[in-house]
C-alpha angles and dihedrals in degrees: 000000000000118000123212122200120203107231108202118233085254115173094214132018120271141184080260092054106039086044088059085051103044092049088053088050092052090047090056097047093052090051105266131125117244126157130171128234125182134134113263103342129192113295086218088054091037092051093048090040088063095050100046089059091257127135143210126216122209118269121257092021110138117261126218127266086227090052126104107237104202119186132173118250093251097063109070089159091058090064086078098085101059090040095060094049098035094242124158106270116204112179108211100216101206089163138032097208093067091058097057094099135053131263116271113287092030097283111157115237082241101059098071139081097244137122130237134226117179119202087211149028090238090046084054087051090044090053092044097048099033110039097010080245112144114200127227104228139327130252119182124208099259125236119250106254087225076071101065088060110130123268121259111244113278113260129203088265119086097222111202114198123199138163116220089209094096119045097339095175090057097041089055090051091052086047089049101051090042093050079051098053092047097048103106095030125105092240123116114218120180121177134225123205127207123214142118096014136117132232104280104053090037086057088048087051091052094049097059095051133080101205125032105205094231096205095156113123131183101037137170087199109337097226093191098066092053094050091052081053091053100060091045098271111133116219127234126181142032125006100194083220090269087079093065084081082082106001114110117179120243127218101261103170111242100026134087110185132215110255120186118232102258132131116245146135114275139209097215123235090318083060117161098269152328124286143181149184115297105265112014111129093175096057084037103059101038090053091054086058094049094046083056094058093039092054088043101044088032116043088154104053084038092057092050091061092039087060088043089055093049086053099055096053096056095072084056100060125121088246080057108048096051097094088056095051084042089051102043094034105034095029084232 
């Protein structure tokens, strides 16, 4: 059984993209077979694709009716190809977003013989409340393992990473009212930011923070708060729903959250970060301010979530994820 996984003619790389690699890698390296097809990929995906064994087929070459087609939710016109060749089509759900209209045509997700992966516990719920769709299996993006490096020692400046990529204007207006906030207190706060970079140094800039400005919304999983969790920064800010599959709210005094009814594993009060309404750049931002405190009046209590944090980003790692590519993939 060879699987076959859809790349999009993407200008530039993308967590969509290195996770599709990364899972055909995995398949190879558990003894499967798994090649990419797509017409004019990225030349970056197309570069680390190479190195890593994999292999592309020409598009428009006819599949096998014995292949796995796999195609992200985004891209309704890719499913083509395995429909005209009945293949098994299994539709890898990295969003949620992309999935709130119909099929072309009108065609509702549900009518048709495909199979469902969803990247994230809150993406499965999403399938299942919103289409009647249930999921196979889930199969998060995994964590660097440049990422689980440990922290630098804390110094006496807080250090806030955040990347501009997601939601930049927002993320400037919750810098700007907790820069406000902090003014006239006796607290240093430098900031980090995070582009162009690659993983690496994005994972030594991490390392050298105590709090990573989540400001991504929507998101199927949100991959760069967990790596910030990972190396011992502890997250503040948005979860675009798909973060709830790790997220676990921390106790912050004065503020009650908003957490969604699904059932999944917690972390009690301590919790990995804090976290507010999509959106909301007043919470937001007040909460940032307060984080900063916290982290500076309470290093101890700080250094407990830190370690949760830490915690919560190991069962994400690409070791770990391996069973779940062998039992959706290689039906193992």
């Amino acid at each position: 059984m060879r699987t076959v996984f859809y790349v999009p003619p993407l200008k530039r790389m993308s967590g969509g993209l290195a996770n599709i690699r990364e899972t055909a890698a995995d398949i190879r390296n558990l003894g499967g077979e798994a090649a990419l097809m797509g017409p004019n990929p990225a030349g970056v995906f197309a570069d680390e694709a190479r190195k890593a064994g994999l292999s592309f087929i020409p598009w428009g070459e006819k599949l096998e009716p014995s292949d796995v087609w796999c195609v992200p939710e985004s891209w309704p016109s890719s499913l083509a190809p395995g429909l005209q060749c009945g293949a098994r089509i299994l539709v890898y759900a990295q969003s949620w977003s992309f999935m709130l209209g119909d099929l072309p045509g009108g065609a509702p997700w549900s009518a048709l013989p495909f199979s469902f992966l969803a990247v994230s516990r809150p993406v499965r719920a999403f399938l299942r409340l919103v289409h009647g769709i249930e999921a196979e299996d889930v199969l998060p993006p995994a964590v660097d393992e440049a990422f689980f490096e440990p922290a630098d020692p804390p110094g006496t400046r807080v250090r806030i990473a955040w990347s501009p990529r997601k939601n930049k204007a927002l993320g400037a207006q919750i810098r700007a009212i907790a820069e406000k906030l902090l003014k006239h207190s006796a607290i240093a706060v430098d900031w980090v930011e995070l582009s162009g970079m690659s993983r690496a140094e994005v994972a030594r800039h991490l390392r050298s923070c105590r709090i990573f400005l989540s400001t991504g919304f929507p998101e199927g999983f949100g991959l760069l708060p967990l790596e910030a969790m990972a190396s011992g920064c502890v997250p503040v800010g948005f979860t675009g729903f798909g973060g709830w599959d790790y997220m676990r709210q921390a106790r912050l005094p004065g503020w009650e959250p908003y957490r969604p009814p699904l059932d999944l594993p917690d972390w009690g009060e301590e919790g990995n970060g804090f976290f507010f309404a999509d959106g909301d750049v007043m919470g937001a931002g007040l909460g940032l301010a307060g984080a900063v405190r916290l982290s500076h009046d309470d290093p101890d209590y700080w250094t407990r979530i830190g370690a949760n944090c830490r915690a919560t980003a190991l069962p994400y790692s690409r070791a770990a994820r391996l069973p779940a590519v062998a039992r959706v993939f290689l039906r193992r």
